[in-house]
MIRO-446489 format. One record per residue (C-alpha): x negated, y, z negated; residue in three letters. Coordinates in nm, 2 decimals, decimal comma, padded with zeros to 4 digits. Layout:
% residues N
- X  Y  Z  ALA
...
% end
This chain:
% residues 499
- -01,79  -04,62  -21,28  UNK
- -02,09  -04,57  -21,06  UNK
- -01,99  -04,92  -20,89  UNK
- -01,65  -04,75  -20,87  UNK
- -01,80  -04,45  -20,70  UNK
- -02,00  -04,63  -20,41  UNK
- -01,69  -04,86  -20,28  UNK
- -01,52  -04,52  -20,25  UNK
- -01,81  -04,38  -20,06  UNK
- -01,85  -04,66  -19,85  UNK
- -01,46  -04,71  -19,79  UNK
- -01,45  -04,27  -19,66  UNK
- -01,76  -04,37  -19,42  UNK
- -01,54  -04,64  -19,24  UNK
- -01,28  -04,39  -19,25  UNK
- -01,50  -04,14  -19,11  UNK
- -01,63  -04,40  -18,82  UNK
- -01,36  -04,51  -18,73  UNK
- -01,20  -04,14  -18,66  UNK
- -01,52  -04,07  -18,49  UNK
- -01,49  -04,42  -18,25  UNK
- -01,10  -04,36  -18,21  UNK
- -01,20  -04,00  -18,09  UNK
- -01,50  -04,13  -17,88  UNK
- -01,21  -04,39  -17,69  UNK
- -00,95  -04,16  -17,64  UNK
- -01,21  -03,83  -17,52  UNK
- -01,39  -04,08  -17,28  UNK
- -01,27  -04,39  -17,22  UNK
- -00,88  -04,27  -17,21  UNK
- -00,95  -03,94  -16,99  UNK
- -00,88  -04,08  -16,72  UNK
- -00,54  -04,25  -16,80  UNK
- -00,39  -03,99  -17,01  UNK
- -00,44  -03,71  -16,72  UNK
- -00,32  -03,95  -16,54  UNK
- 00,04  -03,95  -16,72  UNK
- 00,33  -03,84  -16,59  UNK
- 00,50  -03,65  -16,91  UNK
- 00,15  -03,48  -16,97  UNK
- 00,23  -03,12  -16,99  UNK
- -00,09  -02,94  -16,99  UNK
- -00,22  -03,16  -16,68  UNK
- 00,08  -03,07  -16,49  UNK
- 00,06  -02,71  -16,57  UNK
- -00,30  -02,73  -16,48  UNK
- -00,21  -02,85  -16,11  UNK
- 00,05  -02,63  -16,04  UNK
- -00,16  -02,32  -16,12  UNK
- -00,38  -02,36  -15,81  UNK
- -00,25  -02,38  -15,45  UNK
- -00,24  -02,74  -15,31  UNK
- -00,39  -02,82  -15,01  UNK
- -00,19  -02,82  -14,68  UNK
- -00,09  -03,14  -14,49  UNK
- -00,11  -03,11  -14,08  UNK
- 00,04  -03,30  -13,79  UNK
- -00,19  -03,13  -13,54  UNK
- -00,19  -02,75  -13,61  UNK
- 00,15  -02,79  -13,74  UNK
- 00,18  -02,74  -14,14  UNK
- 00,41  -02,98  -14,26  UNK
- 00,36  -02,97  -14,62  UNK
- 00,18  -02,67  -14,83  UNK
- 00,25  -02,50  -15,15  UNK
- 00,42  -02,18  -15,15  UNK
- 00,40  -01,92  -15,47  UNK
- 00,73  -02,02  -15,70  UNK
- 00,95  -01,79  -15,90  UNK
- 00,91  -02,01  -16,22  UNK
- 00,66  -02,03  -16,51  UNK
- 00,45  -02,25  -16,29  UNK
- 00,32  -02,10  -16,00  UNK
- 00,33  -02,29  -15,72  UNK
- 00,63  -02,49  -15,52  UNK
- 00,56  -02,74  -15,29  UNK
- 00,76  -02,73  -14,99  UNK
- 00,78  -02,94  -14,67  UNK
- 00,91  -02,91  -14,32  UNK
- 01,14  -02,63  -14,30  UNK
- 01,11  -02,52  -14,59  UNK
- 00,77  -02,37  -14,49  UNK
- 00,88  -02,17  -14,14  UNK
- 01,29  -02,12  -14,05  UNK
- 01,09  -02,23  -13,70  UNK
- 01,15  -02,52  -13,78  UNK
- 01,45  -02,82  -13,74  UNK
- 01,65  -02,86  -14,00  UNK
- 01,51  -03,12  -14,07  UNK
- 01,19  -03,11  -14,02  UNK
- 01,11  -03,25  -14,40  UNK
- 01,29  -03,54  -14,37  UNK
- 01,13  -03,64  -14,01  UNK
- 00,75  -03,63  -14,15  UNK
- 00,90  -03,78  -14,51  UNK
- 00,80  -04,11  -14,43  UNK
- 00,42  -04,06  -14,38  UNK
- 00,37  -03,70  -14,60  UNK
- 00,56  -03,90  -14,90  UNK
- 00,65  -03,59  -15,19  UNK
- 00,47  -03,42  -15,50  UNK
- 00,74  -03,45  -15,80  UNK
- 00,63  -03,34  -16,14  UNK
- 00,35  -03,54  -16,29  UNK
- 00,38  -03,83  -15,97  UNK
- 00,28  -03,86  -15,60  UNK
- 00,42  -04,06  -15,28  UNK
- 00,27  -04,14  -14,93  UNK
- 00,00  -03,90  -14,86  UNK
- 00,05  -03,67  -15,16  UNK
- -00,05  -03,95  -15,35  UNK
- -00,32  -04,11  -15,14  UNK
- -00,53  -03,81  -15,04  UNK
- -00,40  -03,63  -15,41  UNK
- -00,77  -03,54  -15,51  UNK
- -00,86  -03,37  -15,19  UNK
- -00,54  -03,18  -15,18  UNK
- -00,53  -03,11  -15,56  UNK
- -00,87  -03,00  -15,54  UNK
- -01,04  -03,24  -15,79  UNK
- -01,24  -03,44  -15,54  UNK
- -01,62  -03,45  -15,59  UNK
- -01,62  -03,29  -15,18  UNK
- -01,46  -02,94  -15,36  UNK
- -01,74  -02,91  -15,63  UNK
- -01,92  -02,65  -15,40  UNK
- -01,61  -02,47  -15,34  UNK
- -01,54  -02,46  -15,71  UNK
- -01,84  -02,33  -15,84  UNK
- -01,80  -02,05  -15,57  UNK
- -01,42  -02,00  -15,68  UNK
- -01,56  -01,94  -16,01  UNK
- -01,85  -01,72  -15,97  UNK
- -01,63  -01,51  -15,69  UNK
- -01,33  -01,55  -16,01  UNK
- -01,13  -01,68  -15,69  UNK
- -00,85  -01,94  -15,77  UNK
- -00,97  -02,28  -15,71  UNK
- -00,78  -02,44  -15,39  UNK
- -00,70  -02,78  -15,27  UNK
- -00,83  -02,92  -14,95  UNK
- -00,64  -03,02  -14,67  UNK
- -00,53  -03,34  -14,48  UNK
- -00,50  -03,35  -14,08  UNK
- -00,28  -03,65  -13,96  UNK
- -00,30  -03,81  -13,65  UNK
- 00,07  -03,74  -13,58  UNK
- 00,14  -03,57  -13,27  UNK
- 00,47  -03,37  -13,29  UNK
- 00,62  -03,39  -12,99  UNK
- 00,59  -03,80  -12,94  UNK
- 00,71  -03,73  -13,39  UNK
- 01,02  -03,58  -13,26  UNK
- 01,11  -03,83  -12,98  UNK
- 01,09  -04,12  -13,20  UNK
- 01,25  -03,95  -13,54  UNK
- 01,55  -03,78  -13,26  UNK
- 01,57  -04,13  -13,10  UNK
- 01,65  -04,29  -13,41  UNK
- 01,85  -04,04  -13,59  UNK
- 02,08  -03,91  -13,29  UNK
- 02,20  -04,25  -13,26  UNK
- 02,26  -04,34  -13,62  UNK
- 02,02  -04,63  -13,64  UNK
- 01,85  -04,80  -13,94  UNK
- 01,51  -04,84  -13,80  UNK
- 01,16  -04,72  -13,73  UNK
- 00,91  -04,62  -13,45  UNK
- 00,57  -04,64  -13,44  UNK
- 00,31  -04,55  -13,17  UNK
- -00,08  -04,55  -13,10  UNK
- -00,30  -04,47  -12,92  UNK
- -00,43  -04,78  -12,80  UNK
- -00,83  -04,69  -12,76  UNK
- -00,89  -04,55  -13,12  UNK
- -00,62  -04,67  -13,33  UNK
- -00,47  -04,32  -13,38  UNK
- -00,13  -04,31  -13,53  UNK
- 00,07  -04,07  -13,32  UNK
- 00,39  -04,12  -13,47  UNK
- 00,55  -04,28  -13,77  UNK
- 00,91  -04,20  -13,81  UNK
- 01,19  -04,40  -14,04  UNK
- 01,54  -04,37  -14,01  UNK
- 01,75  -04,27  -14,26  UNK
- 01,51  -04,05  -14,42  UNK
- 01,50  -03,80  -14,71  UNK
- 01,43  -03,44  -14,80  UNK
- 01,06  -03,38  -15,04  UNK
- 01,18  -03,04  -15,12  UNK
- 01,43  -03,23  -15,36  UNK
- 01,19  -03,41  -15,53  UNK
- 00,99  -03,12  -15,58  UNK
- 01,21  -02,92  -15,74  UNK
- 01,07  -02,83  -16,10  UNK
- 01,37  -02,89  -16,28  UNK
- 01,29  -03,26  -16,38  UNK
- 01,65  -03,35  -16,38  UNK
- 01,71  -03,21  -16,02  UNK
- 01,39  -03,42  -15,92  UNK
- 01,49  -03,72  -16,14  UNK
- 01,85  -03,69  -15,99  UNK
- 01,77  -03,64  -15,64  UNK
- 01,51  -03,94  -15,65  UNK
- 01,79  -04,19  -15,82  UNK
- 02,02  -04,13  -15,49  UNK
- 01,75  -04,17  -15,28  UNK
- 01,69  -04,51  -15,37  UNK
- 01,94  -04,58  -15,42  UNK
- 02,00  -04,54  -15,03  UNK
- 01,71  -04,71  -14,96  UNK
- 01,64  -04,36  -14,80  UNK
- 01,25  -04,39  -14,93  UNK
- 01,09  -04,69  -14,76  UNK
- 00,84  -04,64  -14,51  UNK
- 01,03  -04,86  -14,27  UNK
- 00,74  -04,82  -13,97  UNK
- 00,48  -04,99  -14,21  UNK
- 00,62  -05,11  -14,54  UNK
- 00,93  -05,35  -14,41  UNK
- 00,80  -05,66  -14,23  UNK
- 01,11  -05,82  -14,07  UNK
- 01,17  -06,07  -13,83  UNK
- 01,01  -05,98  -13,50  UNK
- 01,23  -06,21  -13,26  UNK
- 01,12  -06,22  -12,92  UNK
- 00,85  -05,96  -12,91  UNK
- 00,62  -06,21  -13,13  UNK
- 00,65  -06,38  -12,75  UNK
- 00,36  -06,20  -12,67  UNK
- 00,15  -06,33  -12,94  UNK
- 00,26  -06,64  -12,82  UNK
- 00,20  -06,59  -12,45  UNK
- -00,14  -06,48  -12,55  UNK
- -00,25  -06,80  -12,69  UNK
- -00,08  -07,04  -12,42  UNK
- -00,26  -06,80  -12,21  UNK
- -00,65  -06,89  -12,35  UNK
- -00,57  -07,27  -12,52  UNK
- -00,32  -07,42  -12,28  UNK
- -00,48  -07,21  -11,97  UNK
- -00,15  -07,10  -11,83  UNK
- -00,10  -06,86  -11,59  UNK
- 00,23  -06,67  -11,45  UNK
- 00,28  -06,90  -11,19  UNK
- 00,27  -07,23  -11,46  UNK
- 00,65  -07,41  -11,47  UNK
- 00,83  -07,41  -11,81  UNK
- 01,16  -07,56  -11,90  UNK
- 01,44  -07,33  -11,79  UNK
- 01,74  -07,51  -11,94  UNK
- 02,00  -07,35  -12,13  UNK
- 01,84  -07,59  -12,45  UNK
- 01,60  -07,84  -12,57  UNK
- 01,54  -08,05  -12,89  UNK
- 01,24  -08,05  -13,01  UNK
- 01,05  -08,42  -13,13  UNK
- 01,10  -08,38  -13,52  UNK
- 01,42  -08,26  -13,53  UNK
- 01,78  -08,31  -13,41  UNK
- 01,88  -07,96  -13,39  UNK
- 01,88  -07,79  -13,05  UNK
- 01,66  -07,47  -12,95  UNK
- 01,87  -07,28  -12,75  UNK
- 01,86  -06,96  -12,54  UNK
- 02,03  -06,64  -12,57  UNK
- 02,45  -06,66  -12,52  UNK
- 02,38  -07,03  -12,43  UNK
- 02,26  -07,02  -12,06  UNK
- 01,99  -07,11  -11,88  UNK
- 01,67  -06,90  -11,85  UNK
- 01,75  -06,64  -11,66  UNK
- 02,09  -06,77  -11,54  UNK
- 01,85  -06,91  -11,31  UNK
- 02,01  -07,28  -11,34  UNK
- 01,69  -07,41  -11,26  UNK
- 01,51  -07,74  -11,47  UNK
- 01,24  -07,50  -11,46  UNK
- 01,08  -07,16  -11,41  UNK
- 00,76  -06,94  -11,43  UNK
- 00,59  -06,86  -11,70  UNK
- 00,64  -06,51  -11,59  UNK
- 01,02  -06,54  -11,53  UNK
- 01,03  -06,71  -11,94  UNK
- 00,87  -06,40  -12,06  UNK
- 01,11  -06,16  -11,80  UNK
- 01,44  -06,35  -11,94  UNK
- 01,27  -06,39  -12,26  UNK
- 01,39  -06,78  -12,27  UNK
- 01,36  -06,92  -12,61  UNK
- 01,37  -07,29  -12,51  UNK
- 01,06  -07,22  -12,26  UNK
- 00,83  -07,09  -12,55  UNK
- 00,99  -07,36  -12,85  UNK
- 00,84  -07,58  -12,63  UNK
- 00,49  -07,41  -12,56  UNK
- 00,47  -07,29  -12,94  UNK
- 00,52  -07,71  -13,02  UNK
- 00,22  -07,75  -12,76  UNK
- -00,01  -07,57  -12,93  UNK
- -00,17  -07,65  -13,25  UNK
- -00,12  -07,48  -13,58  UNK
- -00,45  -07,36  -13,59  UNK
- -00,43  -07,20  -13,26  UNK
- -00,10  -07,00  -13,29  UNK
- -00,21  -06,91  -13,67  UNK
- -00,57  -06,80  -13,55  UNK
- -00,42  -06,57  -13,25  UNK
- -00,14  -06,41  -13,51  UNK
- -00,43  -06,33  -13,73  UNK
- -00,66  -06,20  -13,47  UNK
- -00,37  -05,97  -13,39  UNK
- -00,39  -05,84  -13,78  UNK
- -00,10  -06,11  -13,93  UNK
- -00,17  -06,18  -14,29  UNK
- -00,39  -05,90  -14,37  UNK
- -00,30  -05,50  -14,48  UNK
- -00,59  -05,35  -14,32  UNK
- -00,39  -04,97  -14,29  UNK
- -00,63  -04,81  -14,56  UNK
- -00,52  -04,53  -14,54  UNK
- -00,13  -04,54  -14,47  UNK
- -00,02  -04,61  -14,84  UNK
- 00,25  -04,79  -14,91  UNK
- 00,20  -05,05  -14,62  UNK
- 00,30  -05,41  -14,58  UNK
- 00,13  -05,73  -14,47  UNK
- 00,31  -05,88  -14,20  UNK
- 00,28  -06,26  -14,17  UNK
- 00,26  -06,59  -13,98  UNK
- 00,29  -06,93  -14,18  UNK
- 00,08  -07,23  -14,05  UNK
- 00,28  -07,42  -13,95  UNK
- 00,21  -07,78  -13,94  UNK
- 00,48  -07,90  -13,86  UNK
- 00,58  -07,88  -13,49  UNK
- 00,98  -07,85  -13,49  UNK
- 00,90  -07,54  -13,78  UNK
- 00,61  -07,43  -13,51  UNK
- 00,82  -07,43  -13,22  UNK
- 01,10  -07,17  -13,43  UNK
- 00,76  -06,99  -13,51  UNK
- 00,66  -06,91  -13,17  UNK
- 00,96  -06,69  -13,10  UNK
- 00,94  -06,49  -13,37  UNK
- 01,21  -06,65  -13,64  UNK
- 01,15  -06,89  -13,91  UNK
- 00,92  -06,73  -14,17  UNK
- 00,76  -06,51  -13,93  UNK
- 00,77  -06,11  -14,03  UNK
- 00,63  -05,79  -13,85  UNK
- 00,67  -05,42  -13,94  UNK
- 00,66  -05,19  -13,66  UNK
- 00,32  -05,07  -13,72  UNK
- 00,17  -05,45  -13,63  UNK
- 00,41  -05,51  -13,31  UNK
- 00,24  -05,16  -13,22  UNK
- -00,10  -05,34  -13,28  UNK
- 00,00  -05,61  -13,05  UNK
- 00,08  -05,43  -12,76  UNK
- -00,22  -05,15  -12,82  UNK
- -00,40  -05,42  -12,81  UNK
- -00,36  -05,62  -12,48  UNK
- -00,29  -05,23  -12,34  UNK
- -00,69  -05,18  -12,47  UNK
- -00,80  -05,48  -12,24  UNK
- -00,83  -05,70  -12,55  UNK
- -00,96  -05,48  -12,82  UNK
- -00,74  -05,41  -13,13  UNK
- -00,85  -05,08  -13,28  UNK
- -00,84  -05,02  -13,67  UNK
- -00,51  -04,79  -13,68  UNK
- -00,56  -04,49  -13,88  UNK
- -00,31  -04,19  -13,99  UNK
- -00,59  -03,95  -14,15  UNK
- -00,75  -03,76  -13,87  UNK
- -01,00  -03,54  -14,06  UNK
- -00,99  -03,38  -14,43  UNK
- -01,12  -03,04  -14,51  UNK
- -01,21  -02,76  -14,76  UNK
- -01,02  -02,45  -14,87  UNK
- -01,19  -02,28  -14,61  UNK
- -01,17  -02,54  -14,33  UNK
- -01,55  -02,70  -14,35  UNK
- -01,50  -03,06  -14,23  UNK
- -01,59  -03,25  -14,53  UNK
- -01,45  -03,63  -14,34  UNK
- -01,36  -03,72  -14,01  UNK
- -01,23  -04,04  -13,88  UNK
- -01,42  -04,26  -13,61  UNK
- -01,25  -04,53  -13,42  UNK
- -01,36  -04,85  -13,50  UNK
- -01,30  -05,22  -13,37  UNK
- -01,07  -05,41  -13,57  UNK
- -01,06  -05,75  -13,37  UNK
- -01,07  -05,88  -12,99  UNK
- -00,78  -06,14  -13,05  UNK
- -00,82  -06,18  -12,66  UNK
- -01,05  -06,16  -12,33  UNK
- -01,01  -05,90  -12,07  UNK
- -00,88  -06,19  -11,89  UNK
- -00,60  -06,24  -12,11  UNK
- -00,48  -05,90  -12,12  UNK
- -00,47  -05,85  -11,78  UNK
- -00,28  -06,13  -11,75  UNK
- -00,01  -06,02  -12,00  UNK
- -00,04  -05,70  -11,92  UNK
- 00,09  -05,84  -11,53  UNK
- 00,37  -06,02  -11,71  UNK
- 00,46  -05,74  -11,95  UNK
- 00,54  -05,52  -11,63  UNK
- 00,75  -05,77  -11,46  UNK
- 00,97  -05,72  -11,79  UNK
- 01,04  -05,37  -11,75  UNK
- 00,99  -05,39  -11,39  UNK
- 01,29  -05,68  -11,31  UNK
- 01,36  -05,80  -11,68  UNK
- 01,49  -05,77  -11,97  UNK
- 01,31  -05,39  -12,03  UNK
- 01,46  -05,20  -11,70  UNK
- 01,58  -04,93  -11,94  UNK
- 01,16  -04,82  -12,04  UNK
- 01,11  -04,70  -11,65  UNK
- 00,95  -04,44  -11,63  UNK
- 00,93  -04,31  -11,23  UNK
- 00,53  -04,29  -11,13  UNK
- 00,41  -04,46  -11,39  UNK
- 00,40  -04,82  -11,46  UNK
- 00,52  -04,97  -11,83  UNK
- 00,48  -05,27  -11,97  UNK
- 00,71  -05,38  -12,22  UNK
- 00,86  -05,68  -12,39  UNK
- 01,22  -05,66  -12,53  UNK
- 01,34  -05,85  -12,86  UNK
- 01,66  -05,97  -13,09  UNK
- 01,57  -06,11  -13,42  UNK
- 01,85  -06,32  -13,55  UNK
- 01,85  -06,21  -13,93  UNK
- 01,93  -06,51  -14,12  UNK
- 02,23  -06,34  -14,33  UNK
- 02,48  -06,41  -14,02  UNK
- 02,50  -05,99  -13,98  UNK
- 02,39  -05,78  -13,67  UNK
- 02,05  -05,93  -13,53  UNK
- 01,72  -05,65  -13,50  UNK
- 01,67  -05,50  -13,18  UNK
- 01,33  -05,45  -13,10  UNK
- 01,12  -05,33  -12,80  UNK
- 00,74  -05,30  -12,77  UNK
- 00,54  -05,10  -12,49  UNK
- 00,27  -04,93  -12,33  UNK
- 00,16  -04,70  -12,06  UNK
- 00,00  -04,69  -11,81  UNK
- -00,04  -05,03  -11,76  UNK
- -00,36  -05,03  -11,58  UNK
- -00,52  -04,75  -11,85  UNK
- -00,31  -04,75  -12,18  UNK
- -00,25  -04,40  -12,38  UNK
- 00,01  -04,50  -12,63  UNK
- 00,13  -04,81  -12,73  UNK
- 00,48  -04,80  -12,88  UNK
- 00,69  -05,02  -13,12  UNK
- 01,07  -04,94  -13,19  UNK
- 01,31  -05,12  -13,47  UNK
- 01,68  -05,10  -13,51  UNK
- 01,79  -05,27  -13,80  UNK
- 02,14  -05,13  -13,73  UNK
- 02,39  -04,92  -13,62  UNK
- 02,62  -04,70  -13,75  UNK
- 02,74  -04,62  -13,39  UNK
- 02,67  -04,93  -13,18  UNK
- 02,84  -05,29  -13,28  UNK
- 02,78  -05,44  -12,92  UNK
- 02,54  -05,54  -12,72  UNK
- 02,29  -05,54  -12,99  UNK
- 01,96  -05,57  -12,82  UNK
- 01,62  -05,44  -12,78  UNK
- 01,59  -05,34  -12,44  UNK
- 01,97  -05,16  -12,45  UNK
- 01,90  -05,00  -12,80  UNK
- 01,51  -04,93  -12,85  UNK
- 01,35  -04,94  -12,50  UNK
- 01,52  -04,57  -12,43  UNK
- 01,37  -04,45  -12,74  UNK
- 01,03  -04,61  -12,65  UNK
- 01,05  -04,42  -12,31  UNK
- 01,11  -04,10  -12,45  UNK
- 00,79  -04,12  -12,70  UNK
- 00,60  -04,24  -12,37  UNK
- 00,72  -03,96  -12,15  UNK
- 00,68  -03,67  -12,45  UNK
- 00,32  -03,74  -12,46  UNK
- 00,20  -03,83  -12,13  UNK
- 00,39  -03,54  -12,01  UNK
- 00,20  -03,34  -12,32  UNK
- -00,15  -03,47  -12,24  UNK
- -00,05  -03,42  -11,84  UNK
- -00,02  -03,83  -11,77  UNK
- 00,28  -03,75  -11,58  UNK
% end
């Protein structure tokens, strides 16, 4: 009986430790994924009892929480939902960087910055205690972008007035600021806020649906076509020690040693329409003459074109704090028919936006690519600066030398080229244009890269147009994106008095 008595004993005290360990794992070791969960009820009536922090472009509130009219107490609400001051749609132009707060998920900023703005980041702990001795409602903090409105509005306008599938994306070249970040077509947060989860469920199944919710400025790396030129240029420039002046093939084709298919330029004609055996250097990047830079991608090595891409930021995702973001890439290439495809932007070779921005901020800085950044400063409920960005170097992918030298070559585009359509009067652009073939036999990508002023860069631009609802002709960079490009350049060098 006794022997009876002690397996029963010792069987309840595995019971009781094994309660106690499952309680110890879920309490402590599981705290952190279980708040975490999206269906949680009492963590999501928890956040929406205090007011979020606010989300600024500027000293314009673009996202903030508003008192709701429902069991939970606050709403979050975007764009113009917060002031009838604003567009119509506001929301959906700063969608793409703010993201959206749903029930029990984040997106974009909401969900990168979510402790500050929540409230539960280890900055607030002063403000906290102080909320609680005062018997004040705890507050989140607040996120200040590096969007500036006005060059915001030319690039989301740009894009939207003309029906386009695309993105723009500027910075300024000499801290890496991001002063605009708009995708096109975009979508409303104050749908997926809602509280009704079906609403929010509802509204979030259409908008993927549309592909409506990609970030296409710095989460769709496509093919960059003829503005990966530059990249190109740039390391003829420093290994094969051309200049503007240096001859280059100017025929309407040329087959490259490895293969039997011809390289040819665009419609079929010779660089330029020159019908010249050869031109400049200068005039190959003007025309922007694939056959000329087949054959200068084949004379360089791998390691020379792969080294320059990634020097420009190719192969790596260094935007920390722009979330989701892509990595764009460049193959090496050994192979020198496969290189020669490579060097004007086709083959495997894929850019979003944001990295063709990087290129030209970065001959537009004299050679020195600044880390971009879209997170200007964060602060408390009551506006103490807790973090504020500093500019930093990311890379010098090329000499002074070098940039200078492109940056000569880059105006002759806009100034006689293939760019006319960036001019800006008193002020002198450099740009290159673009047109990706896209491998599926549809519309190419128009694309169009810039800065200005040339000889002291404030903004570096880069525009997409994936397509057109309105335009089925004359698909091509500098006819499509350089007006667009223009308009960001003149809304904020007219804004910080450039012009």
């Amino acid at each position: 009986m006794n022997r009876q008595i002690r397996i029963l004993a010792i069987f309840s005290l595995c019971l009781m430790l094994a309660l106690l360990a499952n309680i110890t794992y879920v309490q402590y070791f599981k705290q952190h994924a279980y708040a975490k969960k999206a269906d949680n009820v009492r963590v999501i009536e928890e956040a929406y009892s205090r007011q979020r922090g606010e989300i600024l472009a500027g000293s314009m509130v673009i996202a903030k929480s508003v008192p709701s009219k429902d069991p939970l107490k606050y709403q979050r609400a975007y764009g113009n939902k917060i002031s009838s001051s604003y567009a119509a749609d506001t929301a959906a132009e700063y969608a793409p960087v703010t993201g959206f707060l749903t029930l029990g998920s984040q997106w974009g900023v909401e969900q990168s910055q979510n402790a500050l703005l929540s409230g539960e980041d280890d900055r607030l702990f002063i403000d906290r205690v102080s909320d609680l001795l005062n018997n004040n409602q705890p507050q989140g903090g607040n996120v200040e972008l590096t969007i500036d409105p006005a060059v915001q509005d030319a690039a989301y306008n740009g894009l939207a007035s003309r029906g386009f599938t695309g993105a723009a994306v500027a910075i300024d070249p000499t801290t890496g600021k991001i002063l605009a970040m708009a995708s096109t077509p975009s979508y409303d947060p104050n749908l997926l806020a809602s509280h009704v989860p079906s609403a929010s469920a509802k509204a979030y199944t259409q908008i993927v649906q549309k592909n409506e919710l990609i970030n296409r400025g710095a989460q769709r790396p496509l093919f960059p076509g003829s503005t990966f030129k530059l990249v190109t240029a740039a390391a003829a420039i420093q290994d094969l020690h051309m200049t503007p002046q240096s001859m280059v093939n100017g025929n309407a084709t040329t087959t490259i040693q490895g293969t039997n298919k011809p390289t040819q330029n665009e419609d079929k004609a010779s660089c330029g329409y020159l019908n010249q055996p050869q031109v400049s250097f200068m005039a190959a990047l003007d025309y922007s003459c694939n056959v000329a830079f087949a054959e200068i991608g084949a004379q360089l090595s791998a390691n020379q074109l792969t080294s320059m891409a990634n020097s420009f930021g190719f192969n790596s995702n260094p935007f920390l704090d722009v979330s989701p973001s892509s990595a764009s890439s460049y193959p090496n290439e050994p192979d020198k028919a496969l290189r020669a495809l490579s060097a004007y932007g086709q083959l495997n070779v894929q850019a979003t936006p944001l990295q063709m921005a990087m290129v030209a901020a970065a001959i537009g800085n004299h050679g020195t690519l600044m880390q971009p950044y879209l997170i200007n400063r964060l602060t408390s409920p009551t506006l103490d600066v807790l973090s504020q960005t500093q500019p930093h170097v990311l890379s010098n992918p090329i000499t002074s030398s070098t940039a200078s030298t492109l940056t000569q070559m880059m105006v002759d585009v806009v100034n006689r080229g293939t760019g006319t359509r960036a001019q800006i009067p008193g002020i002198s652009v450099a740009g290159k244009t673009g047109t990706a073939e896209t491998g599926t036999g549809g519309s190419p990508y128009a694309w169009f890269v810039s800065f200005g002023p040339s000889d002291n860069a404030k903004i570096a631009i880069a525009v997409l147009v994936e397509s057109s609802s309105t335009v089925k002709d004359n698909v091509a960079g500098g006819a499509l994106c350089a007006p667009i490009a223009k308009a960001m350049m003149q809304a904020y060098l007219s804004e910080t008095g450039q012009q």
